[in-house]
C-alpha positions as CSV (number, residue, x, y, z in Angstrom):
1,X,71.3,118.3,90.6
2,X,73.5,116.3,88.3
3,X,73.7,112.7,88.4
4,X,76.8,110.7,88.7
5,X,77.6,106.7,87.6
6,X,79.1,105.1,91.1
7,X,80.9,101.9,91.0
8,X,81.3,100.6,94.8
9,X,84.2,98.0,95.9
10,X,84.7,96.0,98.8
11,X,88.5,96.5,99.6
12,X,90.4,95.2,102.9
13,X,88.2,96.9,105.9
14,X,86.1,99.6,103.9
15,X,84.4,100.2,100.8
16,X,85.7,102.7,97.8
17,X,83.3,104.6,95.5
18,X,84.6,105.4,92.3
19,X,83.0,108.7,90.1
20,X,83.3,107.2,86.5
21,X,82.2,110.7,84.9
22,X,85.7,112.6,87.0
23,X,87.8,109.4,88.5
24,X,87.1,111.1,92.1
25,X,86.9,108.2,94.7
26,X,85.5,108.6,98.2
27,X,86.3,105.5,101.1
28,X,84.7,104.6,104.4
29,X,83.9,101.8,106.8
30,X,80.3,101.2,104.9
31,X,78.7,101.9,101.4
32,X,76.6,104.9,102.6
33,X,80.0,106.7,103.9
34,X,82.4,105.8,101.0
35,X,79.1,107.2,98.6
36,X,79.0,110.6,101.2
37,X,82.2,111.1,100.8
38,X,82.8,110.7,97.0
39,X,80.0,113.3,97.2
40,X,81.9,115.4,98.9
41,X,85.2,115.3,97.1
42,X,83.0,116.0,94.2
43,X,81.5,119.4,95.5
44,X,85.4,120.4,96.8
45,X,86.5,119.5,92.6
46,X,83.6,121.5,90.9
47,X,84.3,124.4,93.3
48,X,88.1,124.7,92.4
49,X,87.5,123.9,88.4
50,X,84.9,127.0,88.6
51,X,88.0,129.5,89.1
52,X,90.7,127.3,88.5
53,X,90.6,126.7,84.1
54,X,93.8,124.4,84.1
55,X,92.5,121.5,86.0
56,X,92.1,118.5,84.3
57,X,88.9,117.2,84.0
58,X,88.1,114.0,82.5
59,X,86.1,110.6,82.5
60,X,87.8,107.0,82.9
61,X,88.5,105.1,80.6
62,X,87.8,101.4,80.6
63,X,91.1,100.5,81.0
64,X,91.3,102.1,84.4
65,X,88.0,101.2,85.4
66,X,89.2,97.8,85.1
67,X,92.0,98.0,86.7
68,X,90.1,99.4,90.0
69,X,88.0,96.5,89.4
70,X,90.8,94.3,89.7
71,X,92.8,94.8,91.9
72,X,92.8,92.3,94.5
73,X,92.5,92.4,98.4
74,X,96.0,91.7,100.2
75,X,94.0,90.2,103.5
């Protein structure tokens, strides 16, 4: 099992994990469902990069991470 850094935001109506190791994000009405499904656009990634060799593949850099971070809530 490989372990993955998470950074959660509230945004208007739901919550959005960001994958800092890949920049996946997952979103849902609670914590536990954005989390599930950043879990599960993780799995769907790692099983097209096993046959697919051009994808890019990379983790974020601080600049975007702040800029997720801060970006602001229209509501």
């Amino acid at each position: 099992m490989e372990l993955y850094t998470t950074v959660l935001r509230k945004s208007v109506g739901y919550w959005v994990a960001l994958c800092l190791e890949n920049g996946l994000v997952g979103q849902g009405r609670n914590q536990e469902a954005a989390i599930k499904q950043l879990n599960e656009a993780i799995a769907s990634f790692f099983e097209v990069y096993k046959i697919e060799s051009n994808i890019y593949h990379a983790s974020l850099t601080i600049e975007e991470l702040h800029e997720f971070l801060s970006v602001e809530d229209t509501e």
